[in-house]
VOZA-905453 format. One record per residue: x, y, z of N, C-alpha, C in turn; residue in three letters; residue number from 1. Coordinates in nm, 3 decimals, decimal comma. Layout:
BEGIN
<<X Y Z> <X Y Z> <X Y Z> "ala" NUM>
...
***
This chain:
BEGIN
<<2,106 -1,036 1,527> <2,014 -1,061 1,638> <1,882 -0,993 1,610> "unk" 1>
<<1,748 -1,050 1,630> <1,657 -0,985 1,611> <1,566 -0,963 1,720> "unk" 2>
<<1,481 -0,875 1,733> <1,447 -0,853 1,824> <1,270 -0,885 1,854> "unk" 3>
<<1,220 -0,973 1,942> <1,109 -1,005 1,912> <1,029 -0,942 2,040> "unk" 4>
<<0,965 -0,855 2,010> <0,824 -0,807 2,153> <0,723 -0,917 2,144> "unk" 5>
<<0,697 -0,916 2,282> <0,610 -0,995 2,341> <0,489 -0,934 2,409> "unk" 6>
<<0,333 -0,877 2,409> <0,286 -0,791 2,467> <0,175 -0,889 2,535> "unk" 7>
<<0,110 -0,854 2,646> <0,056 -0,964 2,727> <-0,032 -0,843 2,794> "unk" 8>
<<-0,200 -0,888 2,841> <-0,251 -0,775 2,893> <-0,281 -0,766 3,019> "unk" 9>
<<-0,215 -0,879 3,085> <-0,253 -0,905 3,223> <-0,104 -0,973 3,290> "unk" 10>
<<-0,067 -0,952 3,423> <0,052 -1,028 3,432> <0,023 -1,170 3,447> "unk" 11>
<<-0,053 -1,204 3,441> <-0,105 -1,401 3,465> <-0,049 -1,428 3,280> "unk" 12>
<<-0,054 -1,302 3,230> <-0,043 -1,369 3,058> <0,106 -1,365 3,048> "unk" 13>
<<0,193 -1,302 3,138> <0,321 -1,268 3,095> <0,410 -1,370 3,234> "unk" 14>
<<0,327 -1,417 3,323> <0,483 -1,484 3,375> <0,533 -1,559 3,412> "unk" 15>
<<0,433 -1,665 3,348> <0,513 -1,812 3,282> <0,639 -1,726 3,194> "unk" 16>
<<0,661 -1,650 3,090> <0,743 -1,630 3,035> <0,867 -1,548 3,073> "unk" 17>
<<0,830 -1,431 3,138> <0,926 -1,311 3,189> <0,999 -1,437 3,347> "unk" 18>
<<0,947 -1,510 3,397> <1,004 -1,599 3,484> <1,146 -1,700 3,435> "unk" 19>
<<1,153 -1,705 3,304> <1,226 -1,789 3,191> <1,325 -1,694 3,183> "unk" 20>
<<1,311 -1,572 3,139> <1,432 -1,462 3,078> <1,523 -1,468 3,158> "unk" 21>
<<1,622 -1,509 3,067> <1,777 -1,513 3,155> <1,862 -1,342 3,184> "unk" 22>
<<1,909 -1,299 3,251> <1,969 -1,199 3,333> <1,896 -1,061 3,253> "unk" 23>
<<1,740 -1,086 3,343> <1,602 -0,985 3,248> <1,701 -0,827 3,228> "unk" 24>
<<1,663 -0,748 3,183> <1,718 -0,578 3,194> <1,592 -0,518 3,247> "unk" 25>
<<1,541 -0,448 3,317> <1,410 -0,361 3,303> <1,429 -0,232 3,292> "unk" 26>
<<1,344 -0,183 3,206> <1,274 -0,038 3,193> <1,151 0,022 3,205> "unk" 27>
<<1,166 0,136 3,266> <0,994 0,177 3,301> <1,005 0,310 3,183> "unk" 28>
<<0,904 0,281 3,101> <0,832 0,418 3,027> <0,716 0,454 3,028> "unk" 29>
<<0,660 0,552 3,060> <0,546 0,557 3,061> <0,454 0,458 3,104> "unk" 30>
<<0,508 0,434 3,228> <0,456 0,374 3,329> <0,427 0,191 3,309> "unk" 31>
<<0,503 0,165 3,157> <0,515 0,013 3,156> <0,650 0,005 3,178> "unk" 32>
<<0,693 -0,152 3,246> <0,810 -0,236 3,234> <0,790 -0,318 3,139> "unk" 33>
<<0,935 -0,257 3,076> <0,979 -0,352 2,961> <1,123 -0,478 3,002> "unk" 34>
<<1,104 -0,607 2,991> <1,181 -0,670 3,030> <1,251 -0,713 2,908> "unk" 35>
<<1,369 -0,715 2,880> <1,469 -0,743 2,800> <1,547 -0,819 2,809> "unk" 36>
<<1,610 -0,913 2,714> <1,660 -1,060 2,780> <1,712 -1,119 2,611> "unk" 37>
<<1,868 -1,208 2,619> <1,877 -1,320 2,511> <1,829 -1,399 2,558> "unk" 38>
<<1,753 -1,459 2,382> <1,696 -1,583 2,452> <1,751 -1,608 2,263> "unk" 39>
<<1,887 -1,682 2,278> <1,944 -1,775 2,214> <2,009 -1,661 2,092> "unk" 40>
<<2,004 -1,666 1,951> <2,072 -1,525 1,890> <1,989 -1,425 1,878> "unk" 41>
<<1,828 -1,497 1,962> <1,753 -1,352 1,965> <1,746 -1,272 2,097> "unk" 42>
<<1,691 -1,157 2,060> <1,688 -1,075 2,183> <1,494 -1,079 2,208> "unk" 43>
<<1,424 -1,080 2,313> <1,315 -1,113 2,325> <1,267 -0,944 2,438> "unk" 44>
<<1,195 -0,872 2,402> <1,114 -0,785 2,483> <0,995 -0,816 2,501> "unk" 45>
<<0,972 -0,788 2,683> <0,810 -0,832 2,721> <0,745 -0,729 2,768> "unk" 46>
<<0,655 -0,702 2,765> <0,534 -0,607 2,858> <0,422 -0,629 2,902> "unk" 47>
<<0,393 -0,588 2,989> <0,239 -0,597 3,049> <0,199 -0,499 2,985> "unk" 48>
<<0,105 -0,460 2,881> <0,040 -0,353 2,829> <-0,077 -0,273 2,916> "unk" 49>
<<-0,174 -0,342 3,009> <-0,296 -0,328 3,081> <-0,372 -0,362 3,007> "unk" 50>
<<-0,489 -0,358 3,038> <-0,626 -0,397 2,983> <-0,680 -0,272 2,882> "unk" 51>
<<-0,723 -0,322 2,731> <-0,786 -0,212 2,666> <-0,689 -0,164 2,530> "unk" 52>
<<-0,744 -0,120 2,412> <-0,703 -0,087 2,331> <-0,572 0,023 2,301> "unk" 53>
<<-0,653 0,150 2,439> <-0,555 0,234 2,427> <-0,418 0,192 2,465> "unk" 54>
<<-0,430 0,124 2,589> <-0,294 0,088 2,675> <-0,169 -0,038 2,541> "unk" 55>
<<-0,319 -0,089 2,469> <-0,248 -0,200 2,413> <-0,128 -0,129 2,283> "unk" 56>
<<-0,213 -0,003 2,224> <-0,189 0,072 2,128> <-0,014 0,122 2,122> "unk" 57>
<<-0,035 0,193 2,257> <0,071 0,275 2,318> <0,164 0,200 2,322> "unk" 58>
<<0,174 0,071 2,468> <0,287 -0,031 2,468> <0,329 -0,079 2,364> "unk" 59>
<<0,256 -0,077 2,244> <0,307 -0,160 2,097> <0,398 -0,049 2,024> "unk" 60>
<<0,346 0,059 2,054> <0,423 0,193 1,968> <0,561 0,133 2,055> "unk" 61>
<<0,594 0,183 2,163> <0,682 0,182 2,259> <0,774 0,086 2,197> "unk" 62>
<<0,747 -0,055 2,242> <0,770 -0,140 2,191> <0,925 -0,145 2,074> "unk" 63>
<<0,799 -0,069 1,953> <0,861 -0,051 1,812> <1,000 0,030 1,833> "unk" 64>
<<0,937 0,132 1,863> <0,975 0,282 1,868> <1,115 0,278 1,962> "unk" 65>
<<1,124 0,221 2,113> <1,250 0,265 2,168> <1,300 0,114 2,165> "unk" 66>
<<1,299 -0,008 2,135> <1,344 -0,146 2,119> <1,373 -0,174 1,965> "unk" 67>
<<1,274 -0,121 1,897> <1,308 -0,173 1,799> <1,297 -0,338 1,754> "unk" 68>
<<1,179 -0,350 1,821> <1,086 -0,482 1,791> <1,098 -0,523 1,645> "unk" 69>
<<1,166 -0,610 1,587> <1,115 -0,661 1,444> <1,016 -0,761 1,413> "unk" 70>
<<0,915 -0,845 1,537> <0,821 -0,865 1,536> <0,741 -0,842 1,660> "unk" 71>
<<0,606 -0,858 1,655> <0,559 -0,836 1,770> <0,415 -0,986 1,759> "unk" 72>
<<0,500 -1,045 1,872> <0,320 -1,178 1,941> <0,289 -1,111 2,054> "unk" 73>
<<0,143 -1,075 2,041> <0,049 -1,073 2,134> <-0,006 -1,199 2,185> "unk" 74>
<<0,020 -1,187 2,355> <0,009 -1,326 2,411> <-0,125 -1,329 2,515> "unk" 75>
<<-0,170 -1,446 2,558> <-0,291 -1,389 2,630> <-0,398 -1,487 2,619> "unk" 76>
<<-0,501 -1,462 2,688> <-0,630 -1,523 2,692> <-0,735 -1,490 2,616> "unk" 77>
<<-0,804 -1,539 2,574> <-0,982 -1,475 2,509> <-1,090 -1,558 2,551> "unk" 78>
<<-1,198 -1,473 2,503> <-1,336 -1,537 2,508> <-1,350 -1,684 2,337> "unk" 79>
<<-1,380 -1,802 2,361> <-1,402 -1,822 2,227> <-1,502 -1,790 2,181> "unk" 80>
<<-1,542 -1,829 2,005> <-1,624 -1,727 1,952> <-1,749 -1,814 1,882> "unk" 81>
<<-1,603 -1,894 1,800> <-1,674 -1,984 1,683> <-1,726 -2,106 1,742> "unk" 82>
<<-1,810 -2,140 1,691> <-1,875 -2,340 1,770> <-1,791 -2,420 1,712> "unk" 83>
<<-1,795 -2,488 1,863> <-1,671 -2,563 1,833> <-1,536 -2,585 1,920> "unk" 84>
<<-1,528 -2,409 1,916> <-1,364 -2,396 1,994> <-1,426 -2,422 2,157> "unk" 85>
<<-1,336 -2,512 2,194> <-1,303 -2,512 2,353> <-1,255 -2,463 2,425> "unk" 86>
<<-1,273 -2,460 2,553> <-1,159 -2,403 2,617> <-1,050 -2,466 2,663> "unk" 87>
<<-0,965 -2,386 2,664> <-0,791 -2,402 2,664> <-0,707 -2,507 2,507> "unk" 88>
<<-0,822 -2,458 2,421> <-0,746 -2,465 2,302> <-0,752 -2,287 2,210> "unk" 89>
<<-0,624 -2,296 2,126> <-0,561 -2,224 2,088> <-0,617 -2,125 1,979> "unk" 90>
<<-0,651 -1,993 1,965> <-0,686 -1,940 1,865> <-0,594 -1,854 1,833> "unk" 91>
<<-0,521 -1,876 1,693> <-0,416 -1,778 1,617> <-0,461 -1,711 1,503> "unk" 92>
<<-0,472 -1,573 1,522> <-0,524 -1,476 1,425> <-0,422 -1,492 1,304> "unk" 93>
<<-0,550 -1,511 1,183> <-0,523 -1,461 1,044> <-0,546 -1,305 1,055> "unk" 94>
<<-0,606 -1,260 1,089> <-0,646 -1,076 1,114> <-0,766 -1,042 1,229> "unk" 95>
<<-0,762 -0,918 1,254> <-0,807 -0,879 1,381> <-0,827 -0,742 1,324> "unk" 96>
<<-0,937 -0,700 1,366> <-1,004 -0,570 1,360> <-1,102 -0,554 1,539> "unk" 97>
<<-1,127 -0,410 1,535> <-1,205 -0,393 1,667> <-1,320 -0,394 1,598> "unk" 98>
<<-1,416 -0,451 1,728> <-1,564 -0,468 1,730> <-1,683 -0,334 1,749> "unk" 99>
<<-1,618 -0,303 1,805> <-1,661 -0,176 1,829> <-1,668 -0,045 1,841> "unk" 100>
<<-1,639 -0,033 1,673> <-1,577 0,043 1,587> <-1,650 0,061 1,489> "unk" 101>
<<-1,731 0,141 1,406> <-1,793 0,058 1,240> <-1,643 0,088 1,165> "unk" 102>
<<-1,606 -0,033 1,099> <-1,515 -0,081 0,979> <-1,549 0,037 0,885> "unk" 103>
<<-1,622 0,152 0,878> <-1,663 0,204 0,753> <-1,575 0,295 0,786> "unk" 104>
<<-1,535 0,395 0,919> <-1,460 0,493 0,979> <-1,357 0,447 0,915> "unk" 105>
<<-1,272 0,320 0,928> <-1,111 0,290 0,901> <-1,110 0,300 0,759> "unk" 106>
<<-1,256 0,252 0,662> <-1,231 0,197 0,527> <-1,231 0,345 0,452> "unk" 107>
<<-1,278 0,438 0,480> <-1,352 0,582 0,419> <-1,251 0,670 0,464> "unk" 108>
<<-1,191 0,631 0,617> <-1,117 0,753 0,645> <-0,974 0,719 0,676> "unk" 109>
<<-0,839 0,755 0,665> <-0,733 0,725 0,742> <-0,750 0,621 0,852> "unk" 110>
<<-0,699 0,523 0,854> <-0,623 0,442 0,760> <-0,639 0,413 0,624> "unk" 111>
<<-0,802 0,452 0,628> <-0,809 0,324 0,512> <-0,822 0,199 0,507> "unk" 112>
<<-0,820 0,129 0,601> <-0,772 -0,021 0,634> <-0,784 -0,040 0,755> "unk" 113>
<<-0,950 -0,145 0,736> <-1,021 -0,194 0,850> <-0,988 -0,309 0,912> "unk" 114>
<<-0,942 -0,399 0,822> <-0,901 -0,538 0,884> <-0,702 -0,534 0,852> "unk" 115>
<<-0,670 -0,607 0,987> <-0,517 -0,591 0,973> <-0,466 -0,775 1,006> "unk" 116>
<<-0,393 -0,776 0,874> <-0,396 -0,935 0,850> <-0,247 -0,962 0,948> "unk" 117>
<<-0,258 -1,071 0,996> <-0,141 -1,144 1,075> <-0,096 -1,208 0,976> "unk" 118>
<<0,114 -1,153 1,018> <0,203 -1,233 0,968> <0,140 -1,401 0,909> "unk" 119>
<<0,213 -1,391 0,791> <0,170 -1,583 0,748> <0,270 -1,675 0,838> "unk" 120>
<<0,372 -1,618 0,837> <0,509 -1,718 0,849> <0,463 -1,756 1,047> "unk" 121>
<<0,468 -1,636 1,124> <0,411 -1,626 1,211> <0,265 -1,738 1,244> "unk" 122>
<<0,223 -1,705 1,197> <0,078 -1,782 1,196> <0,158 -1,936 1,200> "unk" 123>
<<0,244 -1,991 1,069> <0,274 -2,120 1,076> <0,370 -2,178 1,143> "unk" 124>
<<0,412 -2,051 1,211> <0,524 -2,085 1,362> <0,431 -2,132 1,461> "unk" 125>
<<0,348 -2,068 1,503> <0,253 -2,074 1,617> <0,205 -2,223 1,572> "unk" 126>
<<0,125 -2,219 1,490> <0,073 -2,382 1,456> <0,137 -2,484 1,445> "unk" 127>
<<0,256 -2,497 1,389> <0,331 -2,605 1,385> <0,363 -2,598 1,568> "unk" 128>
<<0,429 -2,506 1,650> <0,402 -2,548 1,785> <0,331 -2,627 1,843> "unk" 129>
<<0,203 -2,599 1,835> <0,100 -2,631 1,879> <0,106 -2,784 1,845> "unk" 130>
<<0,101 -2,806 1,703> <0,123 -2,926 1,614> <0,186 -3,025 1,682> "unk" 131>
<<0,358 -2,979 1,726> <0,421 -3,009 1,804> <0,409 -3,103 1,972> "unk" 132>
<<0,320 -3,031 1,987> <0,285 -3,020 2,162> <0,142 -3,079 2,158> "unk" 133>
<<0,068 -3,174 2,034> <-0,024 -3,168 2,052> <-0,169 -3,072 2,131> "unk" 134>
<<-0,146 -2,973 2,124> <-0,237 -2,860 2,125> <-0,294 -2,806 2,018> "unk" 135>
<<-0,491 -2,858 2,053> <-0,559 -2,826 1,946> <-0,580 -2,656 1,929> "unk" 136>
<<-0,526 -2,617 1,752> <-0,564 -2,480 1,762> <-0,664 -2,448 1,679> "unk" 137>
<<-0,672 -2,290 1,646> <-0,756 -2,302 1,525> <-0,707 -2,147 1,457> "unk" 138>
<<-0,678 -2,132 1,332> <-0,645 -2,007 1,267> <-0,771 -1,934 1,265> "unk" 139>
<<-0,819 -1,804 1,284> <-0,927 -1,739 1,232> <-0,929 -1,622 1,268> "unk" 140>
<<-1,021 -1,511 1,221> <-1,062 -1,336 1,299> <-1,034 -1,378 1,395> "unk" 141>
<<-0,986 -1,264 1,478> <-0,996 -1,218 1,643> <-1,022 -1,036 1,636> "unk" 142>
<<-1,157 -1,098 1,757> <-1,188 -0,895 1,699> <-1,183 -0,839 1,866> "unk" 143>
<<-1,159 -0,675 1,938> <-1,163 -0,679 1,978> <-1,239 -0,527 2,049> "unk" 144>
<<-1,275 -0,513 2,205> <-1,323 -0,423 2,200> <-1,339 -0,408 2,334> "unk" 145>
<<-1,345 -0,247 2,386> <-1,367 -0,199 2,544> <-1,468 -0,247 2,599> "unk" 146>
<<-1,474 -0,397 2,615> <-1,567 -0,412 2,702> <-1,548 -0,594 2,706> "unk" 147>
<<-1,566 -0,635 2,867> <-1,573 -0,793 2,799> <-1,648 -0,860 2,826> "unk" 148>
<<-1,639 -1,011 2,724> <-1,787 -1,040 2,688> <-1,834 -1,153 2,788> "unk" 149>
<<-1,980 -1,124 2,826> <-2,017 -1,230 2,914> <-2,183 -1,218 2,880> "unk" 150>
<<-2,222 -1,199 2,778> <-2,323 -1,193 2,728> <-2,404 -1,310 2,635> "unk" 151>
<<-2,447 -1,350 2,653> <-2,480 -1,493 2,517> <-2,525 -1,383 2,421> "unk" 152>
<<-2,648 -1,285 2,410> <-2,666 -1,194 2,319> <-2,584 -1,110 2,268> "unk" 153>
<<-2,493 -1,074 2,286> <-2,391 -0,967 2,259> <-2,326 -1,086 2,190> "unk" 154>
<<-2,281 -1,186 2,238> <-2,184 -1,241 2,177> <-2,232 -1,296 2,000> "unk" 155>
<<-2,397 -1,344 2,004> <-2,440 -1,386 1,869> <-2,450 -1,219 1,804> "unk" 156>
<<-2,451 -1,124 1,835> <-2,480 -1,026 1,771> <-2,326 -0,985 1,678> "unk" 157>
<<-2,207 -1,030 1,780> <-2,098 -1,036 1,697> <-2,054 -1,124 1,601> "unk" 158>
<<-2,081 -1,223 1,669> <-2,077 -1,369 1,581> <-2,144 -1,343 1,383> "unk" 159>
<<-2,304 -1,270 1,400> <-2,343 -1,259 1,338> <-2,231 -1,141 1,219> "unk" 160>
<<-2,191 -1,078 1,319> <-2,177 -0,927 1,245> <-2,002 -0,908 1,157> "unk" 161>
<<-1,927 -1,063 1,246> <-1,767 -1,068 1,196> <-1,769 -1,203 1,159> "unk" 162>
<<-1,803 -1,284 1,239> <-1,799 -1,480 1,239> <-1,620 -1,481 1,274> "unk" 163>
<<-1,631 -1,386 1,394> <-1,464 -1,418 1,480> <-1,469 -1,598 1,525> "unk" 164>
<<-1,343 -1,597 1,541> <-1,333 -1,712 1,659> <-1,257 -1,673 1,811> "unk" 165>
<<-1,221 -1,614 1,810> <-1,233 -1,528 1,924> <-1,204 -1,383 1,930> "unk" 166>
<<-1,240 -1,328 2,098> <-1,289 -1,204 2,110> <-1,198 -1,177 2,212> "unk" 167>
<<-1,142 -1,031 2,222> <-1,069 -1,013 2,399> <-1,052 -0,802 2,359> "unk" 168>
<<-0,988 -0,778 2,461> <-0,997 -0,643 2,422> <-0,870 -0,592 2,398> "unk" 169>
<<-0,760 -0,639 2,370> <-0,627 -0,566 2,283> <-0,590 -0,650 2,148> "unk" 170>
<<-0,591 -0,691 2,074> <-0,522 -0,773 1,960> <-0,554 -0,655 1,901> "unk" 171>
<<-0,680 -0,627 1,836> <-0,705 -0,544 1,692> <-0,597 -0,430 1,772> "unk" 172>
<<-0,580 -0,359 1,893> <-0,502 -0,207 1,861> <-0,367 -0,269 1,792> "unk" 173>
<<-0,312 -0,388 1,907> <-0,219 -0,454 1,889> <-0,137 -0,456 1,733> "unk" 174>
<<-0,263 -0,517 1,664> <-0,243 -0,535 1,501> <-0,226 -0,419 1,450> "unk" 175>
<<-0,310 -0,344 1,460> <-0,332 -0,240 1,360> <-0,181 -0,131 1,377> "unk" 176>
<<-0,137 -0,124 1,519> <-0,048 -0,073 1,538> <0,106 -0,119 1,455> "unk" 177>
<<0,102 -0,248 1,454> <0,213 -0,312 1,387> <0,183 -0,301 1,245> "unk" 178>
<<0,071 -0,296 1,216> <0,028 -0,270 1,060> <0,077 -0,117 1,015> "unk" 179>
<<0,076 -0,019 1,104> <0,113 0,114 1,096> <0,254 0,119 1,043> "unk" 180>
<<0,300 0,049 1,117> <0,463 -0,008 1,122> <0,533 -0,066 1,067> "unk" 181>
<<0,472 -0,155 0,983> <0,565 -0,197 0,885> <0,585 -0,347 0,969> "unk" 182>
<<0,526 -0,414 1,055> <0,609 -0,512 1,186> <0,506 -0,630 1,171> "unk" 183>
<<0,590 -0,704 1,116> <0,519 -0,814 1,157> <0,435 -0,890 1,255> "unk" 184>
<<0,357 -0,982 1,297> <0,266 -0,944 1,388> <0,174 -1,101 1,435> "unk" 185>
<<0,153 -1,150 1,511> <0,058 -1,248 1,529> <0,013 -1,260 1,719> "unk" 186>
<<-0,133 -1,307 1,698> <-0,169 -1,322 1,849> <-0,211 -1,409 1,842> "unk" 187>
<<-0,132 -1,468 1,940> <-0,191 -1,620 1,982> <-0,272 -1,624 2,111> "unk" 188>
<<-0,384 -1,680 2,089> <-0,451 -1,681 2,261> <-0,500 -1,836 2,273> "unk" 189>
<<-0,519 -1,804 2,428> <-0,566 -2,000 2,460> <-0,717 -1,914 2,528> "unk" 190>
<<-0,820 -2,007 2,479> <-0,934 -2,017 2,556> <-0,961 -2,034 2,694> "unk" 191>
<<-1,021 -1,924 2,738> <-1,000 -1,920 2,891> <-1,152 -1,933 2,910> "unk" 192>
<<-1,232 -1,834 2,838> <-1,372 -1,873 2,820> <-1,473 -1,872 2,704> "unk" 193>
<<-1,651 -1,882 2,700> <-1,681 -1,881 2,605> <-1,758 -1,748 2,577> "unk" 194>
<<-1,720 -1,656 2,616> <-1,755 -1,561 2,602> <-1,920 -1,517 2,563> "unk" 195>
<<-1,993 -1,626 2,681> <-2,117 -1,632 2,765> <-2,158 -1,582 2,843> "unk" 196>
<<-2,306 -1,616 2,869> <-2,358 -1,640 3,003> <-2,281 -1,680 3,092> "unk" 197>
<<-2,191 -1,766 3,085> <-2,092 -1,829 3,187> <-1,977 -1,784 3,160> "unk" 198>
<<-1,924 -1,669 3,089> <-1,790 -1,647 3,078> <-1,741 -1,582 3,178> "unk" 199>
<<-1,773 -1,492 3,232> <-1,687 -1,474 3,418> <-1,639 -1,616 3,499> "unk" 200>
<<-1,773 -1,682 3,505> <-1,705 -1,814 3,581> <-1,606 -1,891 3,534> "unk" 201>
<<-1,600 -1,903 3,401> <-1,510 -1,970 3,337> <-1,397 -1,965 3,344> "unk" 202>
<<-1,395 -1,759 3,275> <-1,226 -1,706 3,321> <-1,170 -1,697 3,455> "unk" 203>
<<-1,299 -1,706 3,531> <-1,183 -1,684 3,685> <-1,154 -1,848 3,734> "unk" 204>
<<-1,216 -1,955 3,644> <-1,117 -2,100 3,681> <-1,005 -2,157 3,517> "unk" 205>
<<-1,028 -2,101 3,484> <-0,940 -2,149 3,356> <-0,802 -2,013 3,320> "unk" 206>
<<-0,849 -1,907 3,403> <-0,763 -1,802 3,348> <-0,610 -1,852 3,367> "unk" 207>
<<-0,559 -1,883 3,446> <-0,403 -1,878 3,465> <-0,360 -1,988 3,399> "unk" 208>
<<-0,451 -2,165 3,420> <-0,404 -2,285 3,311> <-0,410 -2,239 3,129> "unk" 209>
<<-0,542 -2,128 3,131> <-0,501 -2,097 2,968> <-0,368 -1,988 2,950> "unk" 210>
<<-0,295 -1,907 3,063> <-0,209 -1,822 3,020> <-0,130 -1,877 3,059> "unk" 211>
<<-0,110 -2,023 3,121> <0,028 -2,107 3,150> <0,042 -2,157 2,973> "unk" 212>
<<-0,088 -2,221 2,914> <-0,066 -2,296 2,772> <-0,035 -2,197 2,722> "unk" 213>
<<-0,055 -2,076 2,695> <-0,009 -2,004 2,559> <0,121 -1,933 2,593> "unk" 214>
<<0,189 -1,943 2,719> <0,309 -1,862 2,726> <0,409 -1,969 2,710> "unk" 215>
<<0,399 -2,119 2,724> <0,452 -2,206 2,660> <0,464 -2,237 2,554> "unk" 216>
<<0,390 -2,203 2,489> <0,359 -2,176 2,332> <0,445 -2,096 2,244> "unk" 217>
<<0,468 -1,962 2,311> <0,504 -1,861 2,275> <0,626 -1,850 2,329> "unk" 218>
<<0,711 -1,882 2,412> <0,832 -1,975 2,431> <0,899 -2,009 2,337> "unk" 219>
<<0,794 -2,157 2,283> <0,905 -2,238 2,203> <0,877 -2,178 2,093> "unk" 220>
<<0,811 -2,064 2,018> <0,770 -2,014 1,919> <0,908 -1,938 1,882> "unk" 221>
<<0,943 -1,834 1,992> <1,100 -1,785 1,994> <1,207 -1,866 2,051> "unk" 222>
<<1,172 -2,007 2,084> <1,302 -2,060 2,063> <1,318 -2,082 1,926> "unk" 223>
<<1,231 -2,165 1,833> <1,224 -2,209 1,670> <1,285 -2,097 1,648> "unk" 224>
<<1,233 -1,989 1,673> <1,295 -1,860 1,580> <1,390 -1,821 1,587> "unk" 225>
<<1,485 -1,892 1,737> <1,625 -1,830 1,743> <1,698 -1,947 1,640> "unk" 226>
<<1,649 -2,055 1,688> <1,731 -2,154 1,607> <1,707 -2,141 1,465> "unk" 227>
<<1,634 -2,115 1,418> <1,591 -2,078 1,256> <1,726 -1,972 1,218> "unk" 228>
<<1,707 -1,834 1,297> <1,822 -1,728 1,308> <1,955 -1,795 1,242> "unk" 229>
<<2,009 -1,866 1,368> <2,100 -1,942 1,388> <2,140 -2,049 1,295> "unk" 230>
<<2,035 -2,124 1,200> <2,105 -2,151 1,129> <2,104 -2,070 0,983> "unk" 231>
<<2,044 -1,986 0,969> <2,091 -1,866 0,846> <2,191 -1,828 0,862> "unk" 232>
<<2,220 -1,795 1,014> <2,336 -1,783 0,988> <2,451 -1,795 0,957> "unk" 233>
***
């Protein structure tokens, strides 16, 4: 049985899914609930992490550390980044670093290692879903950072400075944490906005239809994976 975490930074991102878990278990640590549940020969853990790097950091340690997560999808909404992406289509990180950070701190000092690449196999679970369900996605950066974006200037200043396709504020701790770890790792998000001038308005009418698409997503992502399990076995 393997065990897959699920980390979500808002409960609108987590409960299309935690609503699904058959006879849930809960635990409170450090002030998150962790919901625990089979879902087929796998075992599936969820959390609300909160908003922000640190919170995202911690719940992912947790996660690892008292579950024993052997992968971890970060689920959720973003700003999009790249031209092009729409909203309430799909962006699945190849790697994720924070924005607001200089990359030179991670590259010069402990870690060492500024950009933290997402699982492949992962990545082509998520897409073939999508594939599946006709839902347009797109593989690329996702960077992230304490603050969110509703700026048209801020946003070309990043654009310029990573060429993300999308932006939100937990994936990079998310990653980097599982990168610490040895744990495999991918975040899938659905476009909620464009991380504009108009991105408040956007997310407060698209927020819950983009965290209904990606927790469906991320669903049948660990069903494939139980049945995959299942037949290795």
């Amino acid at each position: 049985m393997k065990t897959i975490g699920i980390i979500g930074a808002m409960p609108s991102e987590l409960i299309g899914i935690q609503s699904v878990q058959e006879n849930p278990v809960r635990e409170e640590i450090a002030g998150y609930t962790f919901v625990s549940s089979s879902h087929g020969t796998n075992r599936i853990v969820t959390a609300c992490c909160g908003i922000g790097k640190v919170n995202a950091a911690v719940c992912t340690q947790i996660m690892i550390d008292r579950f024993g997560a052997e992968e971890i999808i970060n689920t959720g909404i973003a700003g999009g980044m790249k031209q092009g992406i729409k909203v309430l289509e799909i962006v699945i990180s190849t790697s994720v670093l924070p924005h607001d950070l200089d990359a030179h701190f991670l590259k010069d000092y402990p870690p060492y290692h500024a950009e933290f690449e997402a699982d492949e196999k992962l990545q082509a679970l998520a897409a073939a879903v999508c594939k599946e369900k006709g839902i347009v996605c797109h593989a690329g950066r996702i960077v992230s950072g304490d603050a969110f974006i509703t700026d048209s200037a801020v946003k070309a200043a990043l654009t310029e400075a990573h060429d993300p396709y999308a932006v939100d504020m937990e994936t990079a701790a998310i990653g980097q944490c599982a990168w610490r770890n040895g744990v495999p790792f991918v975040s899938v998000r659905c476009i909620s906005d464009l991380a504009d001038d108009e991105g408040a308005m956007s997310f407060d009418e698209f927020e819950h239809l983009a965290a209904d698409r990606v927790a469906e997503i991320v669903m049948a992502m660990c069903g494939a994976s139980a049945s995959a399990q299942s037949s290795a076995d």
